[in-house]
MOPAC internal coordinates of N, CA, C and O (Angstrom, degrees):
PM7 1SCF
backbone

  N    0.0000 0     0.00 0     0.00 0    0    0    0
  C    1.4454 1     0.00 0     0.00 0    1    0    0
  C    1.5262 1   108.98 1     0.00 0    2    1    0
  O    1.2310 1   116.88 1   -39.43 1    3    2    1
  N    1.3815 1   123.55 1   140.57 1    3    2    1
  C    1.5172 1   122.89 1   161.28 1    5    3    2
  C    1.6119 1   100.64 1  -137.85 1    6    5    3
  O    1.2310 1   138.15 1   -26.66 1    7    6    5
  N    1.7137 1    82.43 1   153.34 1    7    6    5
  C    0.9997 1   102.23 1  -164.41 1    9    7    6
  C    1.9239 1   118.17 1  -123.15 1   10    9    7
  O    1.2310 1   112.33 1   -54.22 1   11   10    9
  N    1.6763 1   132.07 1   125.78 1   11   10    9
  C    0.8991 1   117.95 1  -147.80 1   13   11   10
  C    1.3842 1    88.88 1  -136.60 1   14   13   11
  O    1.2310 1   122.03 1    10.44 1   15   14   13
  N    1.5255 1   113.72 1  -169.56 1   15   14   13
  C    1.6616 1   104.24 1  -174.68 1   17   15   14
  C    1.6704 1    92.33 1  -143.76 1   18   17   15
  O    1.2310 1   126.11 1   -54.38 1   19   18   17
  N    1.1416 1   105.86 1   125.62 1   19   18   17
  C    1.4417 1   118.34 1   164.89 1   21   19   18
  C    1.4722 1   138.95 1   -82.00 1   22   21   19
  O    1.2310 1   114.83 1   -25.00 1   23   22   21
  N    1.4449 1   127.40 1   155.00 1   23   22   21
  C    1.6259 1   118.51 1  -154.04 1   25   23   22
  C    1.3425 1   100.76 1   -32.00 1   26   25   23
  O    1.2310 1   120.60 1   115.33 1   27   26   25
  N    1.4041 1   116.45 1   -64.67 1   27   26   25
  C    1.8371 1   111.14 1  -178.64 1   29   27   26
  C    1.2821 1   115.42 1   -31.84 1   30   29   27
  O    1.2310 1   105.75 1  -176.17 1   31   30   29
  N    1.5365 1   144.04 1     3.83 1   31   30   29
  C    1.6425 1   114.95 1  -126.99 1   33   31   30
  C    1.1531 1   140.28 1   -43.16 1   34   33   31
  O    1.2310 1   136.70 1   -71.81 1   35   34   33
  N    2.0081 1    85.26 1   108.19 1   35   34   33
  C    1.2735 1   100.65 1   174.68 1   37   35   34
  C    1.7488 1    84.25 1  -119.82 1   38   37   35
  O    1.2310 1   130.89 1    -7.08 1   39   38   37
  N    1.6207 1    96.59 1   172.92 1   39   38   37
  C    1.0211 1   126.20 1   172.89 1   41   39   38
  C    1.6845 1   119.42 1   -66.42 1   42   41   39
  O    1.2310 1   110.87 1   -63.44 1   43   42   41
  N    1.3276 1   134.78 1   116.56 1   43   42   41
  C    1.0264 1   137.04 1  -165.81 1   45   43   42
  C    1.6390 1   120.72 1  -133.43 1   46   45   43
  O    1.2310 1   127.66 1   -92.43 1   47   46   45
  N    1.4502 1   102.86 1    87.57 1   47   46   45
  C    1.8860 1   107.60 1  -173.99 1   49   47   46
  C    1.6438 1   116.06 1   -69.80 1   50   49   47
  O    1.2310 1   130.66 1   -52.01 1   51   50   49
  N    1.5022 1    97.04 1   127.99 1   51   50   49
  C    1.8153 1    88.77 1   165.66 1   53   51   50
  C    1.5534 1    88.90 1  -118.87 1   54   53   51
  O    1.2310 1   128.95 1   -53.69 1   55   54   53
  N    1.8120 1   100.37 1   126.31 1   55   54   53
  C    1.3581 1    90.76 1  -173.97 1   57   55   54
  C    1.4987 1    95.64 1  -115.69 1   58   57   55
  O    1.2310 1   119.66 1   -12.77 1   59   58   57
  N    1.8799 1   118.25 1   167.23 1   59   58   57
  C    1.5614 1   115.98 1   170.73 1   61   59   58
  C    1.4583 1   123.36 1   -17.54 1   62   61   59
  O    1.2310 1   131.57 1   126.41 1   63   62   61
  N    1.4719 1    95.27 1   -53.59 1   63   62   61
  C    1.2783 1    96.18 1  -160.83 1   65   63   62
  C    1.7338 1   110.46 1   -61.61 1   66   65   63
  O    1.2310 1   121.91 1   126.70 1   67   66   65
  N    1.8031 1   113.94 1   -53.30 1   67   66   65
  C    1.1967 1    84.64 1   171.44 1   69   67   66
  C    1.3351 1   148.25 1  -108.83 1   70   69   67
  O    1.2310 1   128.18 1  -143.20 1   71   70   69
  N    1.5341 1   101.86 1    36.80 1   71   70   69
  C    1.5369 1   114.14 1   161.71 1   73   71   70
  C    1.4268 1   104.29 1   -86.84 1   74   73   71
  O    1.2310 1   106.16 1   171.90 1   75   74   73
  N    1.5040 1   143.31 1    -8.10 1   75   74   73
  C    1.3527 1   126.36 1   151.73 1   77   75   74
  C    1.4517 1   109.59 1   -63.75 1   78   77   75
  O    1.2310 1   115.83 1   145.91 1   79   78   77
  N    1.4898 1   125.53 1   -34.09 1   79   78   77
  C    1.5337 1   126.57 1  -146.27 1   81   79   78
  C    2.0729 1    84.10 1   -83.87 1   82   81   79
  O    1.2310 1   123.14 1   166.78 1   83   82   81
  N    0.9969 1   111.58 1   -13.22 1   83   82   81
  C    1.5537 1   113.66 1  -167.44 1   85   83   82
  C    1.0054 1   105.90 1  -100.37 1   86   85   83
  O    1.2310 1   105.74 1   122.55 1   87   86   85
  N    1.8575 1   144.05 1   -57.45 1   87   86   85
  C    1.1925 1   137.03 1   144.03 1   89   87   86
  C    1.2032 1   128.86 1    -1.40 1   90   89   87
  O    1.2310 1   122.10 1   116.77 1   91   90   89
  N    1.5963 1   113.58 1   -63.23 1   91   90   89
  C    1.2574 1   124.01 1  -166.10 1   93   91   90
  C    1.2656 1   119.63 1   -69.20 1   94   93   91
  O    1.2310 1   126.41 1   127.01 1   95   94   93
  N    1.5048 1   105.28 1   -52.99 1   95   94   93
  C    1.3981 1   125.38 1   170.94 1   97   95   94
  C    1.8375 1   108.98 1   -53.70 1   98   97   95
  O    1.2310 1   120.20 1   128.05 1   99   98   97
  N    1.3430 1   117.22 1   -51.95 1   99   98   97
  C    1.3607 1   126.13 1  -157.13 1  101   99   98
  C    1.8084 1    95.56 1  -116.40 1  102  101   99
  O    1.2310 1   101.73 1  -141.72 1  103  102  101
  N    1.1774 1   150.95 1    38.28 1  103  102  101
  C    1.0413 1   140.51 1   141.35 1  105  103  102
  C    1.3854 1   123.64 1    45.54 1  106  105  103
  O    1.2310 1   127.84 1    97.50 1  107  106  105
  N    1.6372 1   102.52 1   -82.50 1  107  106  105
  C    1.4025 1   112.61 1  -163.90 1  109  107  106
  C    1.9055 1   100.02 1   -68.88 1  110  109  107
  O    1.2310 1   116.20 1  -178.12 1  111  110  109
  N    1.2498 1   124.82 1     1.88 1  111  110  109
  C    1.1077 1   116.78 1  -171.61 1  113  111  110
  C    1.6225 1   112.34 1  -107.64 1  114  113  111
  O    1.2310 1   127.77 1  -167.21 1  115  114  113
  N    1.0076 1   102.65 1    12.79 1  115  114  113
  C    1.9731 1   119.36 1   165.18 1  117  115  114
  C    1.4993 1    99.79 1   -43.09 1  118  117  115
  O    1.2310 1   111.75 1    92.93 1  119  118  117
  N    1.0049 1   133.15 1   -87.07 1  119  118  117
  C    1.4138 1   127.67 1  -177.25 1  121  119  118
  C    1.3694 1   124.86 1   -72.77 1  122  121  119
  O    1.2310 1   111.19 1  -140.80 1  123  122  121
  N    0.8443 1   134.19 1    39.20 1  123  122  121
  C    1.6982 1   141.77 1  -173.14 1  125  123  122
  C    1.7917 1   129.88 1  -140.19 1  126  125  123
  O    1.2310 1   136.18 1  -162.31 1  127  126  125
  N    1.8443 1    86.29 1    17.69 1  127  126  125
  C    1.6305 1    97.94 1   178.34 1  129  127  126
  C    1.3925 1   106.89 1   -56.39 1  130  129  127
  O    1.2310 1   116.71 1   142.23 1  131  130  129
  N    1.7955 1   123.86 1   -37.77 1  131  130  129
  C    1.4246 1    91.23 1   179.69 1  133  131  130
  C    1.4025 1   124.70 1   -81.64 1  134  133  131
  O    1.2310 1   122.83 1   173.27 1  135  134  133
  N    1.3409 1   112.17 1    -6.73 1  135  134  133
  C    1.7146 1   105.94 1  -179.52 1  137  135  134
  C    1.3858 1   114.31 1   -66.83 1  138  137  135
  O    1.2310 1   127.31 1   162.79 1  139  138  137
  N    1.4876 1   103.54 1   -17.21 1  139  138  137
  C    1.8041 1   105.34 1  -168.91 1  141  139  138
  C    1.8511 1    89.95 1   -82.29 1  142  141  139
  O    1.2310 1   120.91 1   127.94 1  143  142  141
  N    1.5757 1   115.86 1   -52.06 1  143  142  141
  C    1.1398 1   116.87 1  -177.85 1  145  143  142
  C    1.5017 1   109.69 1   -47.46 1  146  145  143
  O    1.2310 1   111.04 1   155.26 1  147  146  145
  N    1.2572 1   134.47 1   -24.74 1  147  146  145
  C    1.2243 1   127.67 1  -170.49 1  149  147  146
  C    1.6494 1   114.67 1  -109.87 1  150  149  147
  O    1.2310 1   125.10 1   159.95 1  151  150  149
  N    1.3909 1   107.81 1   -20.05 1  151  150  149
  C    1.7799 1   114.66 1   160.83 1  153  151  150
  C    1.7191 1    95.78 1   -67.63 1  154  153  151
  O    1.2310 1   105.63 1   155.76 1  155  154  153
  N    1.4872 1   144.25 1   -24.24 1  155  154  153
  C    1.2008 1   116.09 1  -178.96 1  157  155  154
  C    1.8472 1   107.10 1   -94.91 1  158  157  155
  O    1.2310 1   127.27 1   159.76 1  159  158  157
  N    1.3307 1   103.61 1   -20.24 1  159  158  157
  C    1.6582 1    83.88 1   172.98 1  161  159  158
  C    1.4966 1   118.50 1  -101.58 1  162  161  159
  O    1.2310 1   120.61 1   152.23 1  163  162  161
  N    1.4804 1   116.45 1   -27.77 1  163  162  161
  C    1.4976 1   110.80 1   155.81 1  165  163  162
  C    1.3024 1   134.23 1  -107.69 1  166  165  163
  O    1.2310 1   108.81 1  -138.70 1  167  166  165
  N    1.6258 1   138.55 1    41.30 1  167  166  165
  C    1.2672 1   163.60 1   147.82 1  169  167  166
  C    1.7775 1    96.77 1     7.75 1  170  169  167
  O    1.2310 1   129.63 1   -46.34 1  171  170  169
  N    1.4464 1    99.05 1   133.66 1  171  170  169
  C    1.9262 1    96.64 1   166.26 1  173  171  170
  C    1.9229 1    91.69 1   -87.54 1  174  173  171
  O    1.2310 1   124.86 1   156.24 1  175  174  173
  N    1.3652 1   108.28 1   -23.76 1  175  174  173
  C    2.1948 1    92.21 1   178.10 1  177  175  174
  C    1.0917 1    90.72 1  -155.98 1  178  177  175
  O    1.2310 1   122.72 1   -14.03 1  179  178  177
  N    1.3380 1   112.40 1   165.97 1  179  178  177
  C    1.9224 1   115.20 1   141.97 1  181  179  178
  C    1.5317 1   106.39 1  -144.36 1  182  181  179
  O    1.2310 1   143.33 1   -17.43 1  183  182  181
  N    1.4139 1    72.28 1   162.57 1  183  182  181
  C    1.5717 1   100.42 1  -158.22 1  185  183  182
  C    1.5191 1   111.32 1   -99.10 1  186  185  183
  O    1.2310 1   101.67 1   -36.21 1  187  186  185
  N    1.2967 1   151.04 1   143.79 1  187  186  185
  C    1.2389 1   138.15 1   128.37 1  189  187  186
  C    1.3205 1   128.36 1   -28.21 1  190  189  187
  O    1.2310 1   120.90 1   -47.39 1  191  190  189
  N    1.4400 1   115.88 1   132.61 1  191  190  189
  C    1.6370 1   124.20 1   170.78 1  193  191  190
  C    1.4079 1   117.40 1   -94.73 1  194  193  191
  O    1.2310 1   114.12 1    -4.53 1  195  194  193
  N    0.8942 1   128.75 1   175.47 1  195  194  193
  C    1.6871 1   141.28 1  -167.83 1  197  195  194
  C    1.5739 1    84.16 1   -87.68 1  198  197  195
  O    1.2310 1   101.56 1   138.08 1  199  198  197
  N    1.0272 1   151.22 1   -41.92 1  199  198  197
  C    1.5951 1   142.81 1  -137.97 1  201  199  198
  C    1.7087 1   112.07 1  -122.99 1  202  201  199
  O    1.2310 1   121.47 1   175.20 1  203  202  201
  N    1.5113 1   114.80 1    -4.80 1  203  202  201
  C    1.2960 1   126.97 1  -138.45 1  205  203  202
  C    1.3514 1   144.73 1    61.89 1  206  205  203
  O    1.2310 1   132.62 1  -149.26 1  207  206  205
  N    1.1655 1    93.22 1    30.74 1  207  206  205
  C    1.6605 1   113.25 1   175.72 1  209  207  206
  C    1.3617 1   102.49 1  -106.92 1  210  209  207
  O    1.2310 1   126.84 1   -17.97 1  211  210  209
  N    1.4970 1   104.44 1   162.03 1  211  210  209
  C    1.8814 1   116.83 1  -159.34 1  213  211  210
  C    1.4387 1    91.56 1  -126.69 1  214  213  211
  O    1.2310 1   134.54 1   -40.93 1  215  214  213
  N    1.2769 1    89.48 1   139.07 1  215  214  213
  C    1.7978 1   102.84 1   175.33 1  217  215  214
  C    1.6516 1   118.14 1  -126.65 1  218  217  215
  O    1.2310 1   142.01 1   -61.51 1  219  218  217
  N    1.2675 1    74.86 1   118.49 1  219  218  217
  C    2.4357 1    95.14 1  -171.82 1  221  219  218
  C    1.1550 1   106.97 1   -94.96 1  222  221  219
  O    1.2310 1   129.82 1   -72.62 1  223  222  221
  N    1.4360 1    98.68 1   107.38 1  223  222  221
  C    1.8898 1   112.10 1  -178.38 1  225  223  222
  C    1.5303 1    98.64 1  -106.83 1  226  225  223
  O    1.2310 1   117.03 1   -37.42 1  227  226  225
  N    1.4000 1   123.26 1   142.58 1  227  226  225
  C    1.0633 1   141.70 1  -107.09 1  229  227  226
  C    1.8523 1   102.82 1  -174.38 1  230  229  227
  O    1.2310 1   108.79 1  -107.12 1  231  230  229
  N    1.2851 1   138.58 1    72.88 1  231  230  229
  C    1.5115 1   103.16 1  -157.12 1  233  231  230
  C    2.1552 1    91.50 1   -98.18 1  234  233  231
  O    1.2310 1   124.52 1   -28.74 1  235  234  233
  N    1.1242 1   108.93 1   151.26 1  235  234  233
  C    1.1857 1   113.33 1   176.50 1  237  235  234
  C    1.6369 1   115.80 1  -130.26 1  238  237  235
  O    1.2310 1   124.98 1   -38.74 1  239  238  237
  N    1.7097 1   108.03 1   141.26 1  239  238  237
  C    1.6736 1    94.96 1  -153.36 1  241  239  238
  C    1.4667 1    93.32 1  -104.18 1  242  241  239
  O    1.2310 1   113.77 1  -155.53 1  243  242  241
  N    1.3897 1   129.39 1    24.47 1  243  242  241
  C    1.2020 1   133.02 1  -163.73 1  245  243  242
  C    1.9887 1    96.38 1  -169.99 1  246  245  243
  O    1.2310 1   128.81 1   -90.99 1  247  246  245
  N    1.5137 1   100.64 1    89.01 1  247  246  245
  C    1.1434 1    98.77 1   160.71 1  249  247  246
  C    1.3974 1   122.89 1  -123.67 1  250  249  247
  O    1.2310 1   116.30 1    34.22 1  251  250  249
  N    1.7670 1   124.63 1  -145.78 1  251  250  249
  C    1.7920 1   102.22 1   169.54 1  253  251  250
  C    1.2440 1   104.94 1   -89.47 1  254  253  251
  O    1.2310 1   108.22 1   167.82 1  255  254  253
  N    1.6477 1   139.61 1   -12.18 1  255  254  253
  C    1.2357 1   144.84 1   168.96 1  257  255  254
  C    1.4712 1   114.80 1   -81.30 1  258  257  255
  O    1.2310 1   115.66 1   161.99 1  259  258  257
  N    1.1566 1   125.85 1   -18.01 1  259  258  257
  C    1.5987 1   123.03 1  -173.64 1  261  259  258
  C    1.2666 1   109.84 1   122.03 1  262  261  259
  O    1.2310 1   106.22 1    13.98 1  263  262  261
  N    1.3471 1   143.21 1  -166.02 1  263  262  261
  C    1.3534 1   142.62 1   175.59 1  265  263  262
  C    1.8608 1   100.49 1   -65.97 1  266  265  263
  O    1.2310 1   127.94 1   -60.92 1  267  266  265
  N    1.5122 1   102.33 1   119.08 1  267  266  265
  C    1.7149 1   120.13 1   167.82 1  269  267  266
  C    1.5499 1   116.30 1  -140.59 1  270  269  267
  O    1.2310 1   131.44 1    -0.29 1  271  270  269
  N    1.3971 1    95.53 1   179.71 1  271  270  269
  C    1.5220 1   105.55 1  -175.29 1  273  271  270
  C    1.7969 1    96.96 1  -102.13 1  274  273  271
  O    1.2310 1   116.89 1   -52.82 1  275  274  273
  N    0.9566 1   123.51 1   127.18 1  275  274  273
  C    1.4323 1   127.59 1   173.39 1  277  275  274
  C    1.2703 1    92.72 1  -100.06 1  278  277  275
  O    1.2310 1   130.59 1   -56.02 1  279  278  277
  N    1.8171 1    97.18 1   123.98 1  279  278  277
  C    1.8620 1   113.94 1   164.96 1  281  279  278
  C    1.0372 1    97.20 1   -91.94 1  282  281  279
  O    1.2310 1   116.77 1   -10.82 1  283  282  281
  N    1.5887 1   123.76 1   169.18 1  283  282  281
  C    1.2148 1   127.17 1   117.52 1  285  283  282
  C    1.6167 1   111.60 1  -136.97 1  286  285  283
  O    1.2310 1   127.11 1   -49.76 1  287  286  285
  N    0.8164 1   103.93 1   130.24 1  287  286  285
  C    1.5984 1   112.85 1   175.89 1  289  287  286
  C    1.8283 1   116.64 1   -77.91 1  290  289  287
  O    1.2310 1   118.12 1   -30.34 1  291  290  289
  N    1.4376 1   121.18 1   149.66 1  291  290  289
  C    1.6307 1    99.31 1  -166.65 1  293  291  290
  C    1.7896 1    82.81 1  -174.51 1  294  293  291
  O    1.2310 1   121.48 1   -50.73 1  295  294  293
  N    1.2384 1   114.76 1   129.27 1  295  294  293
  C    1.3034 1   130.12 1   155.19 1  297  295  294
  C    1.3488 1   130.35 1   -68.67 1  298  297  295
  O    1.2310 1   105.73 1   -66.25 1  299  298  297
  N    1.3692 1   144.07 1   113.75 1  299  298  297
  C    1.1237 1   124.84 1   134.99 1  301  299  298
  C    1.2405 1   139.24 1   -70.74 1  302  301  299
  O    1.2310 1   124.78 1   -63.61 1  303  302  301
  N    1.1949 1   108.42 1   116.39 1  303  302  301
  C    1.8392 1   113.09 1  -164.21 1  305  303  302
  C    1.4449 1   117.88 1   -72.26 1  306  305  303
  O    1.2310 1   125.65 1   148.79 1  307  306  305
  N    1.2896 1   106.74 1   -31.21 1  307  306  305
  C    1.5317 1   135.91 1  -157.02 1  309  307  306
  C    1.8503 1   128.45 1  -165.12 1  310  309  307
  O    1.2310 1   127.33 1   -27.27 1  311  310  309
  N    1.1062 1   103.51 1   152.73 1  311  310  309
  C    1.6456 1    73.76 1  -150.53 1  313  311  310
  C    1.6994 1    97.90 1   -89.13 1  314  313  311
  O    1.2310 1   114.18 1  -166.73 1  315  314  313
  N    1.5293 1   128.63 1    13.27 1  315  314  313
  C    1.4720 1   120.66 1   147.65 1  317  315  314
  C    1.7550 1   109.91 1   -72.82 1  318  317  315
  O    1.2310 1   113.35 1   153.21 1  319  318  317
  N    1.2543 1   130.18 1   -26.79 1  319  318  317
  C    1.3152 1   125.09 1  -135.04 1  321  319  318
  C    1.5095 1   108.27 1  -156.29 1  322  321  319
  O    1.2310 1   122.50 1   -61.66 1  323  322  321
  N    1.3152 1   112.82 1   118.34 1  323  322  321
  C    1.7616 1   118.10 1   156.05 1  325  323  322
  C    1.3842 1   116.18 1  -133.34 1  326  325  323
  O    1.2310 1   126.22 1    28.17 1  327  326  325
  N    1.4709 1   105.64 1  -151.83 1  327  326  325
  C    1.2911 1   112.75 1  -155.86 1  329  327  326
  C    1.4084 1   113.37 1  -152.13 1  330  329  327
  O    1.2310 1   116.15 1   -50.44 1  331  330  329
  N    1.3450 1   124.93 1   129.56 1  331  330  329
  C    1.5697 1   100.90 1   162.73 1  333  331  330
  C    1.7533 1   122.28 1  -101.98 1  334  333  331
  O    1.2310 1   119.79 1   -32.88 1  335  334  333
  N    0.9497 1   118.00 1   147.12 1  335  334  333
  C    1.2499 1   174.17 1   178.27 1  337  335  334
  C    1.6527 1   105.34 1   -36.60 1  338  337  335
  O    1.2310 1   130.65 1    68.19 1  339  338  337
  N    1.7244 1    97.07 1  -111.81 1  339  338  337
  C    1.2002 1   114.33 1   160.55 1  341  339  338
  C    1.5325 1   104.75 1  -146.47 1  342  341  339
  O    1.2310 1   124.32 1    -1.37 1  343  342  341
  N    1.3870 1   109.31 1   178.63 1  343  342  341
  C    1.5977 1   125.18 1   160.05 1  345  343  342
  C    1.3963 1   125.51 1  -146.02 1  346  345  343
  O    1.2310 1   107.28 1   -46.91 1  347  346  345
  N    1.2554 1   141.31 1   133.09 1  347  346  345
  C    1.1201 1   149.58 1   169.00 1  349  347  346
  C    1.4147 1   112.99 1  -153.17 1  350  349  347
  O    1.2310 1   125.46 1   -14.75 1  351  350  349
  N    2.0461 1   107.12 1   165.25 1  351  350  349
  C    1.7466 1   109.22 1  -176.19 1  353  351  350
  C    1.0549 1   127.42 1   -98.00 1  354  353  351
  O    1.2310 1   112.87 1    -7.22 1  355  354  353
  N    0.9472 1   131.07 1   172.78 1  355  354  353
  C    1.7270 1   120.93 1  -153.84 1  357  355  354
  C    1.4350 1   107.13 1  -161.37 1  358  357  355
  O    1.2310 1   118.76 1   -54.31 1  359  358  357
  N    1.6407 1   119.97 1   125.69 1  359  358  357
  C    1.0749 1   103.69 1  -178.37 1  361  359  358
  C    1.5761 1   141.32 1   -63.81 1  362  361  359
  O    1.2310 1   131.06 1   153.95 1  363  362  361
  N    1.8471 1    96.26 1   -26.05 1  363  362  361
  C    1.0970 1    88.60 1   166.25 1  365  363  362
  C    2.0482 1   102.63 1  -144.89 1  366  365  363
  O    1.2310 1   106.99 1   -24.43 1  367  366  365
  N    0.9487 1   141.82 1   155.57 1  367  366  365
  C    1.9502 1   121.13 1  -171.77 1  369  367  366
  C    1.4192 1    83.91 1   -76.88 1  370  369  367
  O    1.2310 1   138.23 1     5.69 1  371  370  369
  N    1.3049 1    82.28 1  -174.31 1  371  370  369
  C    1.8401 1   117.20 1  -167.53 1  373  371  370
  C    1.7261 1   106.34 1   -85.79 1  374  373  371
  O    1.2310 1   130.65 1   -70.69 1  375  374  373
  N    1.7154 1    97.06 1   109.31 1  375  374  373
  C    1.7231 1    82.50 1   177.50 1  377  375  374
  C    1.6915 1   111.96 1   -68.27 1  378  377  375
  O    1.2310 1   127.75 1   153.20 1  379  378  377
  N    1.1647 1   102.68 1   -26.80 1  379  378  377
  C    1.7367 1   108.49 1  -165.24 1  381  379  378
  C    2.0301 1    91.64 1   -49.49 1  382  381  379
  O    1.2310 1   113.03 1   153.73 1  383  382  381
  N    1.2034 1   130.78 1   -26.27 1  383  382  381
  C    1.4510 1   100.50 1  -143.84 1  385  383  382
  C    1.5933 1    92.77 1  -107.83 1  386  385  383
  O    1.2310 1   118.77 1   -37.45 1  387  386  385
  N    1.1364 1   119.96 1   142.55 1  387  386  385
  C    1.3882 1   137.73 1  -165.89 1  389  387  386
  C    1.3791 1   107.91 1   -66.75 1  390  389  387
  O    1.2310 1   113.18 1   -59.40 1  391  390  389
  N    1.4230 1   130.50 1   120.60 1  391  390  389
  C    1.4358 1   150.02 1   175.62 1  393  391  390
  C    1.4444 1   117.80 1   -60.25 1  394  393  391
  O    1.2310 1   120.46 1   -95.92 1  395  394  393
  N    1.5490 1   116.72 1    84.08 1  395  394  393
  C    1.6829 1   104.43 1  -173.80 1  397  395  394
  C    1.7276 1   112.32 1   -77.69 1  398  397  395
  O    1.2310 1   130.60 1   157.71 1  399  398  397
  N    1.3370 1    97.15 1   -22.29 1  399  398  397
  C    1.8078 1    99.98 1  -177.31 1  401  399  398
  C    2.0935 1   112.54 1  -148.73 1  402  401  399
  O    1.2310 1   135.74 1   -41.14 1  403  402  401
  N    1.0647 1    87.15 1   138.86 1  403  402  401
  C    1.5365 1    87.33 1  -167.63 1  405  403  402
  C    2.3946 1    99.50 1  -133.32 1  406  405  403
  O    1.2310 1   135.16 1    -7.21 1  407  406  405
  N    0.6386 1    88.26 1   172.79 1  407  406  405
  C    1.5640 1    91.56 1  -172.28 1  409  407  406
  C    1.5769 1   100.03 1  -113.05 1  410  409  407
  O    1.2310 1   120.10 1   180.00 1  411  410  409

């Protein structure tokens, strides 16, 4: 498990379990645990989620697909402690979802 701290700092676990559940699903993101680790502590925005989950967009000009936006989505449960979610790249984030923090 590691553990990182997001704009709020709070505490934010990516544990085995779901960096397999992200791999599997998302492939090209096998080698890119630290970009996700680093879209949650240095994010270019985040976004609001439908559920209360926060989404850290991230754009990278060198990924395994070519220039993308690296998400990762990640809960804070509590304000010592969250969680992430999932992550995958995207060509471009979601304009629809409302911008709580931007750099």
């Amino acid at each position: 498990m590691i553990i990182v701290r997001s704009k709020n700092n709070i505490q934010i676990r990516l544990t085995t379990e779901r960096w397999i559940h992200i791999i599997k699903r998302h492939p090209e993101m096998e080698n890119q645990k630290e970009h996700v680790l680093e879209t949650i502590t240095n994010p270019d925005f985040i976004q609001n989620g439908d559920f209360g989950e926060l989404i850290a967009v991230k754009f990278y000009e060198k990924s395994p697909l070519t220039s993308k936006y690296l998400v990762t989505i990640y809960k804070e449960a509590v304000k010592s402690d969250g969680f992430v979610i999932t992550a995958y790249y995207a060509t471009k984030p979601s304009e629809r979802r409302q911008k709580l923090w931007k750099r």
